[in-house]
N, C-alpha and C positions, 0 to 999 in steps of 0.2 A: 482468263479469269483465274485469280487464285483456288486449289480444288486438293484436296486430299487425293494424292496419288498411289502409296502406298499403307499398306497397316501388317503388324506382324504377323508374321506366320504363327506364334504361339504366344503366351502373359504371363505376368509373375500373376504371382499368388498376391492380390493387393495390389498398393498402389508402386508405382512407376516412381523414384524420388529425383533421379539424378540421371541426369544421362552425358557421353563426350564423347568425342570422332578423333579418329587418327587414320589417316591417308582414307581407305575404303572402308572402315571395320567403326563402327556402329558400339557402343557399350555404353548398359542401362545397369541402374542399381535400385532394387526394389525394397518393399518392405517385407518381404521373404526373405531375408540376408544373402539373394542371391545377386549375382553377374551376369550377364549377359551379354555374347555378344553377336551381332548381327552382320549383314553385309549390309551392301546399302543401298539394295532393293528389299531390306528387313525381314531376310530368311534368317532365320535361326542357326546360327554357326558352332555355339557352345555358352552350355549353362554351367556355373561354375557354384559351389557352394560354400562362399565368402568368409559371412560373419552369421551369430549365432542371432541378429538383429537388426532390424532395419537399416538401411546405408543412407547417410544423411548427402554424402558428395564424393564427386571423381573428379580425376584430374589424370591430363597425359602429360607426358615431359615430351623435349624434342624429339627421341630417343625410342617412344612407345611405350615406356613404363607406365602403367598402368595403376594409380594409387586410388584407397577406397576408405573412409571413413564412415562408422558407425555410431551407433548410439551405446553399445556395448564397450564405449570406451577406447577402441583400438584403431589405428590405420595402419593396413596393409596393403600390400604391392606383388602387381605379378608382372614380369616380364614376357615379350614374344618369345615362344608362338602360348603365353597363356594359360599355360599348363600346371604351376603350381603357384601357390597363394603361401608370401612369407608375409611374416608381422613385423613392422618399422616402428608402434610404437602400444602399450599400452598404459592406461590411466585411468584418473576417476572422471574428467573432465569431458563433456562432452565438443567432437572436433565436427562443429556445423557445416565447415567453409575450407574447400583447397585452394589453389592457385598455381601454377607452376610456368615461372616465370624460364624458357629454355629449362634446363635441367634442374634446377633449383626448386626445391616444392616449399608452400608457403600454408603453415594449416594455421588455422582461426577456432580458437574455442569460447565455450559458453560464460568464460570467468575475467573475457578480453586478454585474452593473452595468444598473440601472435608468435608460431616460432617459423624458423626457416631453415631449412636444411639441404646442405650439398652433400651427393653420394650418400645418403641415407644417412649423414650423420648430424646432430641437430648441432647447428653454429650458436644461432643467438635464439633469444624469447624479450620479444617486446610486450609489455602489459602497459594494452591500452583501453584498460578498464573497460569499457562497454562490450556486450557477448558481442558475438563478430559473428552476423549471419550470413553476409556474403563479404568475399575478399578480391583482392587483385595487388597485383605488385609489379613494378618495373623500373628500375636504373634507380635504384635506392628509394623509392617512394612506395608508400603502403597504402594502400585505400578501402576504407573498411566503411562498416553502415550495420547498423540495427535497425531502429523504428521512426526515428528523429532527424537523425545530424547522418551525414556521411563526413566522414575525415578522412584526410589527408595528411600523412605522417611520412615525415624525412627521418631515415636513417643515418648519427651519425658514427660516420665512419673509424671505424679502430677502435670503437667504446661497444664495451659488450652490453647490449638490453638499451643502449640511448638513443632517443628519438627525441625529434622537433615538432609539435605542429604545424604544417602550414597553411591548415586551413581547414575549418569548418564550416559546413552548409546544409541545407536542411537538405531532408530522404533520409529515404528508405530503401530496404534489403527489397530487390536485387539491385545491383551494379554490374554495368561492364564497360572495356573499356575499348573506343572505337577509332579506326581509321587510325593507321601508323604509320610514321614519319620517316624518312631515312635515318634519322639520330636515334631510331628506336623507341622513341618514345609517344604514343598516343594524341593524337588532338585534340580528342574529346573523350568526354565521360557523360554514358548516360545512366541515370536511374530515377528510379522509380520517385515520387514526392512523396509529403506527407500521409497525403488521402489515401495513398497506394492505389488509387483509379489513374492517375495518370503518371508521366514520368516527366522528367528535362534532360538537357543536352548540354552540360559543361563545356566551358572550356579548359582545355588539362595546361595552360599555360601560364607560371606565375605572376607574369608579367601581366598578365588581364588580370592576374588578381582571380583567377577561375571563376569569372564572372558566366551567368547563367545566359547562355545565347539564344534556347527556343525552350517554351513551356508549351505540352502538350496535356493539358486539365482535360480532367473526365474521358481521358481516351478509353477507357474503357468501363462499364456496367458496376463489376467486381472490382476486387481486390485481385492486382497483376503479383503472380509468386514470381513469371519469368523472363528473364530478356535476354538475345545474342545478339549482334551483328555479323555479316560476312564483309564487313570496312566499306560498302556501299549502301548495304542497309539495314534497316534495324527492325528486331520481331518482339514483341511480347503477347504473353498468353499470361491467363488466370483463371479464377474463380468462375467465369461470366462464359466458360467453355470455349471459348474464343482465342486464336490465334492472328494478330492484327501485323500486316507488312508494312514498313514507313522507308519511303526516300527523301532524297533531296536535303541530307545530312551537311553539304558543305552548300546550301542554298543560305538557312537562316531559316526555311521554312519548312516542316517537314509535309510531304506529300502521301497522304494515305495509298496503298497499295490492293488494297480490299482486306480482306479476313476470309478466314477456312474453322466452321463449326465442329467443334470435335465430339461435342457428345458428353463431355466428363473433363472432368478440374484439366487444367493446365500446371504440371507439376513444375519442370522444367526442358528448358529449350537448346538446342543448338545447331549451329551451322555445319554442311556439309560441304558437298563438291554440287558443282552445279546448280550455284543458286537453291539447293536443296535445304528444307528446315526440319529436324527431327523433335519428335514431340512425344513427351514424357506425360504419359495421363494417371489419374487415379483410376480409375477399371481395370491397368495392370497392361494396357493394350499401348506400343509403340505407333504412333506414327509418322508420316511424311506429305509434307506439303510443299509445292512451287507456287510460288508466285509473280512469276514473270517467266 
């Protein structure tokens, strides 16, 4: 039976916004502007004191880099072993959404404007007009989403700031993107619909036309803020305090896993080692659920 197996040793001050894993090592960003990070039985390994406000997203690169955007305008980055906190960028804008596609980080801010940068230094800035609440990117393709439409943006190559559409479809923030192919490239995409109770299951292949393979309506109560997958299967959590497990991703149908009650919002989610799912709450409190 799916069951809460772990909760942290200690909380932020507030809510829990953002959390991401790299090998064993667990890191949360609250709305205390701090860091955190964990092992991944969610003992408290080091708190770090980031940004002067709340941390909207994280992201790791291959690498371990470590990068943190706020509401104060700035993303920064700390390297292992974690120890100091430099600044990569500050602005007026606010950067909702990271990405890091291998070593390449990809932020998304509130005025739609995409940028990406290798080695900390910024290449290009895509303006794709809609704020970009959640992002993802891989082998030249951008995937973004607000409240409406999720899009799908080709970058082309050698032109600074030019993109293509190749498609738009209806969702909502969140997206991610599931199950990887030898070529690198993703075979599906799920996010969240319109209702934000439920989500779908794209296909990431333009030759289908990224036609919609499974709708999953009213899967949950609330409004879902989160979803990961570990490329077998796939978790969302929301409003409704609820974290929900789904298989059977390359069935056409997906097969409910059960759900683990947490108590308090579902902020956001992600995958560990071991079928492990860590869970980002508003009360400030980490936790961890299996479900198989």
């Amino acid at each position: 039976m799916p069951a809460i197996d772990k909760v942290s040793s200690e909380k932020h001050e507030g809510d829990v916004l953002s959390i991401a894993t790299y090998g064993d090592q667990i890191f949360t960003g609250g709305a205390d502007g701090k860091i955190k990070i964990w092992d991944k039985d969610l003992n408290l390994v080091k708190s770090i004191n980031a940004h002067d406000s709340y941390i909207y997203a994280l992201a790791v690169n291959s690498k371990g880099k470590l990068y943190s955007s706020a509401c104060d305008g700035c993303v920064k980055f700390m390297q292992p072993p974690y120890d100091k906190v430099e600044e990569l960028l500050r602005c007026d804008d606010v950067i909702q959404s990271m990405y890091c596609e291998g070593d390449v980080l990809y932020t998304g801010d509130d005025k739609g404007v995409v940028s990406n940068w290798e080695n900390d230094k910024m290449i290009f800035k895509y303006n794709l007009v809609e704020e970009v609440k959640s992002l993802a990117a891989e082998k030249g393709w951008i995937y973004t989403v607000r409240d409406l439409d999720m899009v799908i943006s080709e970058i082309v190559q050698g032109k600074s700031g030019k993109y293509c559409t190749k498609a738009v479809l209806p969702g909502k923030s969140p997206l991610c993107l599931v199950a990887p192919t030898d070529d690198g490239r993703h075979k599906y995409i799920a996010v969240v619909d319109r209702s934000g109770k439920g989500f779908q299951v794209v296909s990431n292949l333009m030759e289908e036309k990224f036609k919609v393979l499974i709708e999953q309506k009213d899967s949950h109560e609330l409004i879902i803020n989160a979803i990961c997958t570990d490329d077998t299967h796939l978790y969302t959590g929301g409003y409704d305090n609820k974290v929900k497990g789904w298989s059977g991703l390359t069935q056409g149908k997906l097969n409910a896993l059960g759900e683990v009650e947490t108590g308090s919002c579902v902020n956001a989610l992600c995958c560990g080692s071991n079928k492990a799912v860590y869970i980002a709450c508003s009360d400030g409190v980490v936790r961890r659920a299996t479900f198989v």
